[in-house]
C-alpha positions as CSV (number, residue, x, y, z in Angstrom):
1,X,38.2,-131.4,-43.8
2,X,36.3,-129.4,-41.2
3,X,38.3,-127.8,-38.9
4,X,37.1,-127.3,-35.3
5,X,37.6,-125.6,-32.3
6,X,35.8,-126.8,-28.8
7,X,35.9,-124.2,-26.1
8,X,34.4,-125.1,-22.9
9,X,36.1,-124.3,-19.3
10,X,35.4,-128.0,-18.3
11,X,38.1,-130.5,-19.3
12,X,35.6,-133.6,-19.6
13,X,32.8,-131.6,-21.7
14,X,35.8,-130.7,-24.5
15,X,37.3,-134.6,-24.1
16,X,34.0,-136.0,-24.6
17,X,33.0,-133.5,-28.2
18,X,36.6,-134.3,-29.2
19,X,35.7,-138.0,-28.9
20,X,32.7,-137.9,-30.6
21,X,33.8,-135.6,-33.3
22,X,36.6,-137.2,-33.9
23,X,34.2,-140.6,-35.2
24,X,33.4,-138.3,-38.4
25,X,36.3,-138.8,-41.6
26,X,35.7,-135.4,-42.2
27,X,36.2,-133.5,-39.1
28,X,39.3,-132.4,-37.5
29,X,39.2,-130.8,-33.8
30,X,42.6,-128.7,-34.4
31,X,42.3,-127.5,-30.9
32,X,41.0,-126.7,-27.1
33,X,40.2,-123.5,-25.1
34,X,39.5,-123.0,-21.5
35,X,37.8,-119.9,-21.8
36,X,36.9,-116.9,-24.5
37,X,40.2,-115.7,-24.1
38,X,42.1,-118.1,-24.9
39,X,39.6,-119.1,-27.9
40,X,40.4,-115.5,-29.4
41,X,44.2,-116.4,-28.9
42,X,44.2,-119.7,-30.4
43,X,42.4,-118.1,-33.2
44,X,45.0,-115.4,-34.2
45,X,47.6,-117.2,-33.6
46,X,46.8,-119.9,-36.0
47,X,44.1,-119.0,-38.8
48,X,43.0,-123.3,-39.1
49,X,39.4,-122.7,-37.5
50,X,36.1,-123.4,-39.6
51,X,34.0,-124.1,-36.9
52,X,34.3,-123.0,-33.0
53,X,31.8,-124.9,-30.5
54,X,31.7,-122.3,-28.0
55,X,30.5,-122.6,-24.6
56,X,28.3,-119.6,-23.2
57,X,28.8,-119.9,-19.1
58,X,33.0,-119.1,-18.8
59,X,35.6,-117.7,-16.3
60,X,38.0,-114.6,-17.7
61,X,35.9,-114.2,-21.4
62,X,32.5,-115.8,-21.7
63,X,31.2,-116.9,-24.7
64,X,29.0,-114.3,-25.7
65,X,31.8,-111.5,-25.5
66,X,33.9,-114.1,-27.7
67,X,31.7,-114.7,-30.1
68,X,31.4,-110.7,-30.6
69,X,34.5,-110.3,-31.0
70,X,35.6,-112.9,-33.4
71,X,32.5,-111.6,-35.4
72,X,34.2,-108.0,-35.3
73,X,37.5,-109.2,-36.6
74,X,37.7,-109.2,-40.1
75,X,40.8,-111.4,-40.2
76,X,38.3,-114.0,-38.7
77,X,35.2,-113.8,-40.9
78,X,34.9,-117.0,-42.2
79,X,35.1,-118.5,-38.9
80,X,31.3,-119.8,-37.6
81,X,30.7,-120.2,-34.1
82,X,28.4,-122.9,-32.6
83,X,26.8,-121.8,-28.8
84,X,27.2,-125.0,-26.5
85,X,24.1,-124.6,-24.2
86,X,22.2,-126.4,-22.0
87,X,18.1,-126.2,-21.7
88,X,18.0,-123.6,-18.5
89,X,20.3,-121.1,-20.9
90,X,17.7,-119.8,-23.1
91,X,18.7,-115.9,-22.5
92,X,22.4,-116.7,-22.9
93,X,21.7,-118.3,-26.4
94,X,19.7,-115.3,-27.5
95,X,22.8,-113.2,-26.8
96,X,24.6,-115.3,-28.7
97,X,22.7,-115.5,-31.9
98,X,22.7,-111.5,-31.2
99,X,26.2,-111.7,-31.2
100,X,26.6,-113.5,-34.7
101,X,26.9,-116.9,-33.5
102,X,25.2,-119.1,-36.6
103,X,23.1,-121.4,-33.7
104,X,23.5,-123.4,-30.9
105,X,23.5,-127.2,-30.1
106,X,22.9,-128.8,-26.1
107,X,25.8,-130.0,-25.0
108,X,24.3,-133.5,-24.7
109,X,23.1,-133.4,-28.3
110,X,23.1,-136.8,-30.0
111,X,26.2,-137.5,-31.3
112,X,24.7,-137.4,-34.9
113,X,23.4,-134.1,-34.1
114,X,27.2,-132.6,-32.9
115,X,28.2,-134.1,-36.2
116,X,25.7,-132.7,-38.3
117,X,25.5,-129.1,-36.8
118,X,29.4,-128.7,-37.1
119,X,28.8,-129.5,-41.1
120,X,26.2,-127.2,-41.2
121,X,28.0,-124.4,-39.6
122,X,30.8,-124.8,-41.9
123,X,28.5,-124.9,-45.0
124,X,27.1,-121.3,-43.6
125,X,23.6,-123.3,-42.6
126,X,21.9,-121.9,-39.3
127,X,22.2,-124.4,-36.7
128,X,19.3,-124.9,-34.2
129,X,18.8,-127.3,-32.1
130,X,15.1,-128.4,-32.3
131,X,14.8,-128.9,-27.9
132,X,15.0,-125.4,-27.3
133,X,14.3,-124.2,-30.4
134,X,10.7,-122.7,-28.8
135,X,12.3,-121.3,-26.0
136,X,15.0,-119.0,-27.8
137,X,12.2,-118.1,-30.2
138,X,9.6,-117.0,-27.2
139,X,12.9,-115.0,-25.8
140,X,13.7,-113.6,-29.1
141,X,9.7,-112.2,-29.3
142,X,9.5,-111.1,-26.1
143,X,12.9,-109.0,-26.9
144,X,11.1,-107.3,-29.9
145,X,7.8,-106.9,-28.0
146,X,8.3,-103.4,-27.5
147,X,8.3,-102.8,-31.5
148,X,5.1,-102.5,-33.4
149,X,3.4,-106.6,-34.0
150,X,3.5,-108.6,-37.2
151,X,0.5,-108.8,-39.2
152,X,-0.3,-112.1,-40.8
153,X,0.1,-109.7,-43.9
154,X,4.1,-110.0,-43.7
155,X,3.5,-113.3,-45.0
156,X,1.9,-112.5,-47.8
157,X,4.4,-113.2,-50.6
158,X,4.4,-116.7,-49.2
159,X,2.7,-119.3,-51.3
160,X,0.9,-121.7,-48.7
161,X,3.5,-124.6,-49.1
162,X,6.0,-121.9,-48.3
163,X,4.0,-121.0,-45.0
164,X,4.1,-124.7,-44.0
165,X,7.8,-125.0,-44.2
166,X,7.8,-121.7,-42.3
167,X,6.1,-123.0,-39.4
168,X,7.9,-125.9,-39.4
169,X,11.0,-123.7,-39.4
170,X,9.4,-121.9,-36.2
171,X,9.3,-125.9,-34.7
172,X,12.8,-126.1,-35.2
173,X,12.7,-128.4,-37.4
174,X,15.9,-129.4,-39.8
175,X,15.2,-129.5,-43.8
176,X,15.3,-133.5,-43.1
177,X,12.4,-133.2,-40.7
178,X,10.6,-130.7,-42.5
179,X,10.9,-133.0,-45.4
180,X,9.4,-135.8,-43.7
181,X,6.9,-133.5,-42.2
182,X,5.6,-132.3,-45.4
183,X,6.0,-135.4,-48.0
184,X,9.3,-133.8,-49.8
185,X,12.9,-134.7,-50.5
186,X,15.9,-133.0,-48.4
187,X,16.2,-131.1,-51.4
188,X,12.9,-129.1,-51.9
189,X,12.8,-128.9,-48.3
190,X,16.1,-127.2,-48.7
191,X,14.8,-125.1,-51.6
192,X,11.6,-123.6,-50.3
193,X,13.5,-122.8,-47.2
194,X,15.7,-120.7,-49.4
195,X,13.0,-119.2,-51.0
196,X,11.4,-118.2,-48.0
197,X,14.4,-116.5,-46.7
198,X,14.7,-114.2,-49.9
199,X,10.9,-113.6,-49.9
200,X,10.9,-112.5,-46.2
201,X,14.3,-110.9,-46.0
202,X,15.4,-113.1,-43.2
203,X,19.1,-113.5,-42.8
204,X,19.0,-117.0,-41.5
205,X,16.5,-119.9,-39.6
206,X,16.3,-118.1,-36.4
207,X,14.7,-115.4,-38.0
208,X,12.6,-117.3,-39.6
209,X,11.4,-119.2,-36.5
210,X,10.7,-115.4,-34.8
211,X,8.9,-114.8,-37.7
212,X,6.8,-117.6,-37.7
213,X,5.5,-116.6,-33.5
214,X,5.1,-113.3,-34.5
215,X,2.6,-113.4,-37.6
216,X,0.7,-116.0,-35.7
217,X,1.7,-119.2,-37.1
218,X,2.9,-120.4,-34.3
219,X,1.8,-122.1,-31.9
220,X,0.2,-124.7,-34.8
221,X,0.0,-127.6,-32.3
């Protein structure tokens, strides 16, 4: 059972995850939090979190500052947080993932896709959500801009099956789509992904994606 926590300061948004969460046999929302403060609370108090869906905009501790600090507590390292976003908060999810959160839904994801990304976060999986995918990656370049460019010649230990699934990585694409993309099962989509990870050094998808801009890949469309 996947244990979750939904922190949002609006009573409706967290009633309405609960609800839909609630339609999956294996998840378990094991609790509500107003604000960042009261998430870190909760969290201490009673160690029963796998997954935290953490909004980003909150009064007293905002999510970003949260998501920092349950990342620096050790007793609280095998807890993943989700950033809840929206499509104007673009800079706020980049702080996130800069914070350690593992990726970020919008708050009026399908809810298949709520589902999905709370299993993925629990499995340790990246989770991205492919409508503002582009935008957090543009963000994320324009923050490195200031360090020297990467060549196409980063991705050279890439074979050129493992360059596709890269870009579609970049599109934000999940190892279902890229699957379907490229003519593949979920599997070796799943697989090259891996692989591309440990060839490039990336520690998860969003890197990926920034890579993918950055040597040129990207825009493919």
């Amino acid at each position: 059972m996947i244990r979750v926590l939904v922190v949002d300061d609006q009573p409706l948004v967290r009633a309405g995850i609960r609800a839909v969460l609630e339609r999956a046999e294996d998840v378990e929302v094991v609790g509500e939090a107003g604000d960042g403060r009261a998430a870190l609370d909760r969290l201490r108090v009673a160690r029963d979190v796998d997954v935290v869906l953490m909004d980003l905009r909150m009064p007293v501790l905002d999510g970003i500052e949260a998501t920092r600090r349950i990342g620096a507590d050790p007793a609280l390292e095998a807890v993943s947080v989700v950033a809840l976003t929206t499509f104007d908060d673009e800079d706020l999810v980049l702080g996130a993932l800069q914070a350690g959160a593992s990726g970020f839904l919008l708050k009026d994801a399908e809810p298949d896709e709520l589902r999905r990304g709370v299993r993925a976060a629990a499995a340790g999986e990246a989770v991205l959500s492919p409508a503002v995918t582009r935008g957090v990656v543009r963000a994320a370049v324009t923050a490195v801009n200031a360090r020297a460019p990467v060549g196409s010649a980063a991705l050279q230990p890439l074979t050129a099956r493992e360059r596709e699934v890269l870009a579609a990585v970049g599109d934000g694409l999940s190892n279902e789509e890229i699957a379907q993309e490229l003519g593949m099962s979920p599997a070796t989509a799943r697989t090259h992904v891996g692989r591309v990870l440990g060839k490039l050094g990336a520690r998860d998808r969003a890197q990926l994606a920034a890579l993918a801009w950055r040597t040129g890949l990207l825009p493919r469309r």
